[in-house]
C-alpha positions in Angstrom: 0.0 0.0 0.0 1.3 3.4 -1.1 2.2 6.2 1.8 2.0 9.1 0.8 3.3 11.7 3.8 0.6 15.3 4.3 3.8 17.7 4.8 7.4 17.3 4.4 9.7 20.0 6.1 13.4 20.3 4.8 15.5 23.1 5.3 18.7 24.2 3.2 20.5 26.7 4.7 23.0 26.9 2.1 22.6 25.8 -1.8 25.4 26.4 -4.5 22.7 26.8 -7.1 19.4 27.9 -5.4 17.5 27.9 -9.5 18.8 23.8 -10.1 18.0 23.2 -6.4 14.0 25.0 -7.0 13.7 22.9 -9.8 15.0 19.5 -8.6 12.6 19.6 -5.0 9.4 20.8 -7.3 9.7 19.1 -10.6 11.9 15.7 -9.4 10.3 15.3 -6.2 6.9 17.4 -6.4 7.3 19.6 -3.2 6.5 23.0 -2.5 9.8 25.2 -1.8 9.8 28.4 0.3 12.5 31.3 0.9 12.2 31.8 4.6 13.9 34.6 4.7 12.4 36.7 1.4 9.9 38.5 3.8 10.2 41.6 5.8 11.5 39.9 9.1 14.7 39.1 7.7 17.1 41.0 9.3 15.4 40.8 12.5 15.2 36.6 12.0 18.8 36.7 11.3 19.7 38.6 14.4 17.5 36.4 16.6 19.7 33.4 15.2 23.0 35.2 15.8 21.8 35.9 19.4 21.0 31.9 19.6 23.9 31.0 18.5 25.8 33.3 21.0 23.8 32.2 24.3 24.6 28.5 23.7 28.0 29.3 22.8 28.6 30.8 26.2 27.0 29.1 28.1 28.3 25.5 26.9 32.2 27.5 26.8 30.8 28.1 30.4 29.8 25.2 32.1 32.1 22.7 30.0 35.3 23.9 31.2 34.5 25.3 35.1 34.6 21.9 35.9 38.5 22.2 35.2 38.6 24.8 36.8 36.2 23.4 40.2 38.6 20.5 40.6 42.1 22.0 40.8 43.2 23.4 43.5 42.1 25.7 45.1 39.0 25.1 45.3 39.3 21.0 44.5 36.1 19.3 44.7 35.6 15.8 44.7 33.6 13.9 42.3 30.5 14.2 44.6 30.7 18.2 45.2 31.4 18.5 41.8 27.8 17.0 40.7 25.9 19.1 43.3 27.4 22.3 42.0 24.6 21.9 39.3 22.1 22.8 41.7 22.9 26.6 40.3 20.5 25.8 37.4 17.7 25.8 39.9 17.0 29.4 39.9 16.3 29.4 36.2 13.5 27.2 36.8 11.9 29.7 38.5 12.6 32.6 36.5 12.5 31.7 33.1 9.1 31.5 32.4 8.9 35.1 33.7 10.5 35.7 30.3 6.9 36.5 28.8 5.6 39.0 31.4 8.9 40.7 31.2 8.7 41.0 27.5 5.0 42.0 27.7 5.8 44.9 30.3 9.3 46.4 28.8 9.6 44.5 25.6 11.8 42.3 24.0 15.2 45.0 23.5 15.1 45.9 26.7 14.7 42.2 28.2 17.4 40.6 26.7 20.0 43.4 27.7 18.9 42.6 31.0 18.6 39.3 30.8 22.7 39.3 28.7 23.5 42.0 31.4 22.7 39.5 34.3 25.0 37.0 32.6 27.8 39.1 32.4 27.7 40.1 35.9 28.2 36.9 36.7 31.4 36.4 34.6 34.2 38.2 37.0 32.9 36.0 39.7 34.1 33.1 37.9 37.6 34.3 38.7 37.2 33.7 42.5 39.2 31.7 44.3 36.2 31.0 46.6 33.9 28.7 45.8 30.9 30.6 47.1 31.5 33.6 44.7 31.6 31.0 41.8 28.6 28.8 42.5 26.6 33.0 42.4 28.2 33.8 39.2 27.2 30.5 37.3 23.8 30.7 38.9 23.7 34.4 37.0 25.0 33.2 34.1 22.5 30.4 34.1 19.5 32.5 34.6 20.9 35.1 32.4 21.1 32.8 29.4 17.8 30.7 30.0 16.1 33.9 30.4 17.8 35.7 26.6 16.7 32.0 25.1 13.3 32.3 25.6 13.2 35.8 24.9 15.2 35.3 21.7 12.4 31.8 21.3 9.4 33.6 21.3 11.0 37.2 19.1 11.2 34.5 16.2 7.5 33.1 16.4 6.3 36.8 16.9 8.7 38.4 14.3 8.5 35.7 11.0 5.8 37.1 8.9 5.5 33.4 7.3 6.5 30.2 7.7 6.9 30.1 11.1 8.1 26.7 11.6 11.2 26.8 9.5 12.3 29.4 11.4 11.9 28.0 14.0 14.0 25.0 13.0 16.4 28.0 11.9 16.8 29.0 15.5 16.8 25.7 16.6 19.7 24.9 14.4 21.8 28.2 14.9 21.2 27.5 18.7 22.7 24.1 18.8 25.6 25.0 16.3 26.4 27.8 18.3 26.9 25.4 21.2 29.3 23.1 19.1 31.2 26.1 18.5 31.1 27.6 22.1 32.8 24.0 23.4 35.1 24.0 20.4 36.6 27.5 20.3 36.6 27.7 23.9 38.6 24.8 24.5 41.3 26.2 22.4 41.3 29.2 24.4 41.2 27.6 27.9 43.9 24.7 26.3 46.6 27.5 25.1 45.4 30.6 27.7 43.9 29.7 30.7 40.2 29.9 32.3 40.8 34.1 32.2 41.2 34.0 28.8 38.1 31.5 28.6 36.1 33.6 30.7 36.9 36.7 28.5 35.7 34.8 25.3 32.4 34.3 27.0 31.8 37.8 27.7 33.0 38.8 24.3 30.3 36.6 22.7 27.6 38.2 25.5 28.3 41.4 24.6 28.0 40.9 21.0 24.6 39.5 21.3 23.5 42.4 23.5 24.6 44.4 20.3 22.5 42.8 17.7 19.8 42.6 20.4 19.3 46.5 19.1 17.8 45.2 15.8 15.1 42.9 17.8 11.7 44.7 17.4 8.9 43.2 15.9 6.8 44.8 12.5 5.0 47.8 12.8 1.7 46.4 13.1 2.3 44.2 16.3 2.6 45.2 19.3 5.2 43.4 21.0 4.5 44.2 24.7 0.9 42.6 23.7 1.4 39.8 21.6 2.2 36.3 23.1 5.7 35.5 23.9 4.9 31.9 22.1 2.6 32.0 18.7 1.8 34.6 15.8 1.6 37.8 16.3 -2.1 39.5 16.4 
């Protein structure tokens, strides 16, 4: 018996022929094809991924290579310590799905530099040689970045004028990359430099996102401190 699927999603972020790439998916294979970004959110969508791709990147470069940094001396934790110290994320249960209200009350510019600035804050504290000052600065960083992700999450459902669920996947994709990158680059920076060095590369990334944050406002007809964090924009 012949199966024949109701929708087929695929998305190309990069063809070397986009014409002979049109024409093979419609003619060869019969499926509708779609420029996501060929509406007037695209320089807003592409932000929003750039700022994705920056909040994973930190926050993997961050919580990858602490654990170095919680097991030498002088703070040396044992293997047991060294699990608990994950207990930082609990805060950002709490807080992140505050993400909306904020956006709804100040909107989404303003929310993210708070939300980047609280992870910042928290950077310098990573330098400690206390343990107590480091367990407050992940827990910033932590809330921080959950909170800029699902402010940067619900920007791109409100701000795609079409096909909302490749970008989506867009995000998706630019988010995850971005953390691939984070724990590779990073590395190579804590490897040849140290966790100051490290640390610095993590705030450099921050403070870039809080710059494209400036381009994150949503079409003229929606108003953004209405409109659901999550869905289309009304």
């Amino acid at each position: 018996m012949a199966y024949k699927p109701m929708s087929l999603d695929h998305v190309n972020i990069f063809v070397r022929n986009a014409e002979r790439s049109h024409r093979w998916y419609t003619e060869v294979l019969g499926l509708h094809t779609q420029d996501t970004f060929n509406h007037s959110g695209t320089q807003r969508l592409r932000a929003a991924f750039a700022i994705g791709f920056l909040i994973l990147f930190a926050f993997i470069g961050t919580f990858t290579y602490v654990n170095f940094v919680l097991v030498r001396p002088p703070l040396a934790l044992g293997m047991m310590a060294l699990g608990l110290v994950y207990l930082v994320f609990a805060p950002s249960i709490f807080t992140t799905p505050l993400a909306g209200r904020a956006v709804a009350r100040w909107g989404t510019r303003p929310t993210m530099w708070g939300a980047l600035l609280l992870a910042i804050a928290g950077l310098p504290l990573l330098l400690a040689p206390a343990l107590g000052p480091v367990l407050v600065g992940l827990a910033l960083i932590g809330v921080g970045t959950f909170f800029a992700q699902a402010t940067a999450t619900g920007f791109v459902g409100r701000a795609a004028t079409s096909d909302r669920g490749s970008a989506s996947g867009l995000y998706l994709a630019a988010y995850f990359l971005g953390g691939l990158a984070g724990a590779a680059a990073l590395g190579v920076l804590y490897d040849r430099y140290g966790w100051g060095a490290c640390v610095a590369g993590i705030g450099a990334a921050l403070i870039v996102a809080a710059l494209l944050a400036a381009r994150l406002q949503v079409r003229e007809t929606t108003n953004e401190r209405t409109a659901p964090l999550y869905g289309p924009a009304r």
